[in-house]
N, C-alpha and C positions, 0 to 999 in steps of 0.2 A: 335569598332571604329578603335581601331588601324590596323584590319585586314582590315577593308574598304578602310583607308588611303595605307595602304601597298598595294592593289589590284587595284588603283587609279595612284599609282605613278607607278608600273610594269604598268598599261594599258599606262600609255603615254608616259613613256619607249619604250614600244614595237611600239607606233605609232611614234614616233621619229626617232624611227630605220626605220621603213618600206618608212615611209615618204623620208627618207634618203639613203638608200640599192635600192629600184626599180626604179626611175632614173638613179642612176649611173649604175646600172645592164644592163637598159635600153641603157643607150648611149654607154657604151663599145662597141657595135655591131652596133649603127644605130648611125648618123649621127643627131648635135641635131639642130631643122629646127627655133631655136633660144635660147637665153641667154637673163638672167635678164639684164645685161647692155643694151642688145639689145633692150628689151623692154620698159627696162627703159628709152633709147634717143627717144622716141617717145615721150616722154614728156619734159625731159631734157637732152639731148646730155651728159655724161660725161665728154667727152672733151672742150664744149665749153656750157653748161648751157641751152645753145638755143632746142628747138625741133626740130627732125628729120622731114622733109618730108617725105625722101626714107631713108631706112636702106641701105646701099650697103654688102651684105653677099654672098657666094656661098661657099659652102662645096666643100673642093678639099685633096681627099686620099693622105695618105703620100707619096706613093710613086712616086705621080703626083707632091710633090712640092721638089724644088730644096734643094739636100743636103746641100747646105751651108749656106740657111737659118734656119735650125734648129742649126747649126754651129753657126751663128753668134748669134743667141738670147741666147743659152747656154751660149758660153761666155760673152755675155755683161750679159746677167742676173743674170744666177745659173750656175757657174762654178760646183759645186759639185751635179750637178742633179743628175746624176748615180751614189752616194754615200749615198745621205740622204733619209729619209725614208716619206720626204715629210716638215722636218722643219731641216733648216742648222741652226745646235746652233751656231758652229763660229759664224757665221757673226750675230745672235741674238745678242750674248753676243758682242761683237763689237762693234757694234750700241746702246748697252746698256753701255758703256763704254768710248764710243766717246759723247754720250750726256752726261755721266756724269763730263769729261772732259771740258763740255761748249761748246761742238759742236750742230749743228744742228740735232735732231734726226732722222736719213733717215730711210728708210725702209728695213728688211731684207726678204722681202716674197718670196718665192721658185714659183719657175713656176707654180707648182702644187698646193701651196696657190692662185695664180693669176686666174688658171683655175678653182679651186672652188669658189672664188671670183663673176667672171664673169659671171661663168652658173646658181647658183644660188642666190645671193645674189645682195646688191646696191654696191654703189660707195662711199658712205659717209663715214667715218672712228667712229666709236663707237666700247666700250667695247663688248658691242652684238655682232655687226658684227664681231672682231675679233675671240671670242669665238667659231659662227657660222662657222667662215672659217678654224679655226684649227679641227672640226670635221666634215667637209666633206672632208677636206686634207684628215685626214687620214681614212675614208671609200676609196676616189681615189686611195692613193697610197696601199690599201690593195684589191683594186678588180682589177680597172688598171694596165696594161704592165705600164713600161718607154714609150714603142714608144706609144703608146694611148695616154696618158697622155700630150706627147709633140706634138702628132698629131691633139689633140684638142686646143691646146695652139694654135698652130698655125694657126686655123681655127677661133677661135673667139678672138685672140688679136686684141683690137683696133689701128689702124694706122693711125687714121686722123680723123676728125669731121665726123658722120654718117658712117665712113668706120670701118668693121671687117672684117679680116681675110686676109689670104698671097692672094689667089687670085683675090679678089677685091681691093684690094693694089696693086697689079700686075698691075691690068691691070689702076688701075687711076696713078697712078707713073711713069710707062716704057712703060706702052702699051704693055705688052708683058702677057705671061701665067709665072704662077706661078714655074712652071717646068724649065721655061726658064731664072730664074733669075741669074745674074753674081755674082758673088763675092762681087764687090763691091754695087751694088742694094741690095741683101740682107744685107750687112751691113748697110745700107742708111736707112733699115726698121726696122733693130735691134734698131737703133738710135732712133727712132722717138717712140718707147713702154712707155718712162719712162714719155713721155710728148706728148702727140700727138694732144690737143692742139695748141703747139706753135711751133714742130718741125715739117720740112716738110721734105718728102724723095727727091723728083722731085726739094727742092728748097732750098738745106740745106743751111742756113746761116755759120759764121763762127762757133759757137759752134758745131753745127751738123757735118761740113765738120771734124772738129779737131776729133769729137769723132768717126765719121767711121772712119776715119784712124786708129786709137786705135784698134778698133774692126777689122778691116781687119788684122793690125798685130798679136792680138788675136787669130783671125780662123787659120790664118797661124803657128803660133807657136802648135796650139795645134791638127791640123788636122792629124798627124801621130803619136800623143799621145793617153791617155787613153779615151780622149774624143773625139775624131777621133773616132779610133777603136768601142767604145762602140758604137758610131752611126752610124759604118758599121755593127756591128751586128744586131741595133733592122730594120735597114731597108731591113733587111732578115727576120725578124722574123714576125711570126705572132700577131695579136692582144695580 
């Protein structure tokens, strides 16, 4: 019995793994032609509850989209992307710290928590679900580069009701391609991740206008820093 139990719990182990490992093995190299968020706004939008008609999606290489959009989402999101290993304890413990304090308890999730989120998982907040996204984190951060990692971010971050990714944000924002966004349009997009629901790029009210300018002085402080620099290295680099 106990050998059966033991040979029971290694088999779903191993299907766990596999379940988990061939996907992300899979998308390192190809391009993923949708996400559970994705699929999920066919039924219930994330951002606004309502169902998707059209998904608006198009996969665009990193080095077709504008450096200063991976610039601005670093710093408004994960200052320490190119530090942590997929979970920034600071800001855990933080957040763990500041609600014990009586504050509101916000969210400390890493890019790469965000990207496992999106590609496989819902939107809903449960102990499951978070369990579920600390252990695709870290298969991501141990098969994925940096620049993969933020180059899928950037492709399925939602920006607006039925909109993912920089360049169908692009082009319903500015009219323009992805490649071609300005400084401050990519911070305009930065701004609109933590809520895109209720934040627009193309029509920021006052909160949005006040927080891109944050973030534009952001990019600017740190684009000849560490986090400059590291993001002139991975867009030399290969996968």
């Amino acid at each position: 019995m106990i050998r059966r139990i033991a040979f029971a719990v290694a088999a779903l182990l191993a299907l766990g793994i596999a379940a988990t490992a061939l996907p992300i093995l899979l998308f390192a190299s190809i391009s993923p032609p949708t996400t559970a968020f994705m699929l999920a706004s066919r039924i219930s939008d994330p951002a606004t509850g309502r169902p998707c008609a059209v998904v608006n999606y198009a996969w665009t290489d990193f080095e077709s989209i504008a450096p200063d959009l991976g610039l601005a989402v670093i710093v408004a999101e994960d200052q320490r992307f190119f530090e942590h290993a997929g979970f920034d304890l600071k800001q855990i413990s933080r957040a763990i710290d500041e609600h014990g304090e009586g504050g509101r308890l916000r969210g400390a999730s890493t890019i790469t928590q965000q990207v496992a989120k999106n590609l496989f998982l819902w939107p809903t907040r449960s102990f499951v679900r978070k369990g579920l996204e600390a252990w695709f984190t870290a298969w991501l951060e141990w098969i994925w580069s940096k620049r993969r990692i933020l180059e899928v971010y950037l492709n399925v971050a939602q920006f607006g009701p039925c909109l993912f990714g920089a360049q169908a944000a692009s082009d319903r924002y500015f009219n323009t391609e992805a490649s071609a966004l300005t400084p401050r349009e990519a911070a305009l997009l930065a701004t609109v991740l933590p809520d895109p629901e209720h934040l627009r790029a193309a029509d920021p009210g006052p909160y949005a206008e006040a927080r891109s300018i944050e973030i534009l002085d952001l990019m600017e402080w740190h684009r000849d820093k560490e986090i400059g620099r590291q993001l002139a290295r991975i867009a030399h680099a290969k996968r």
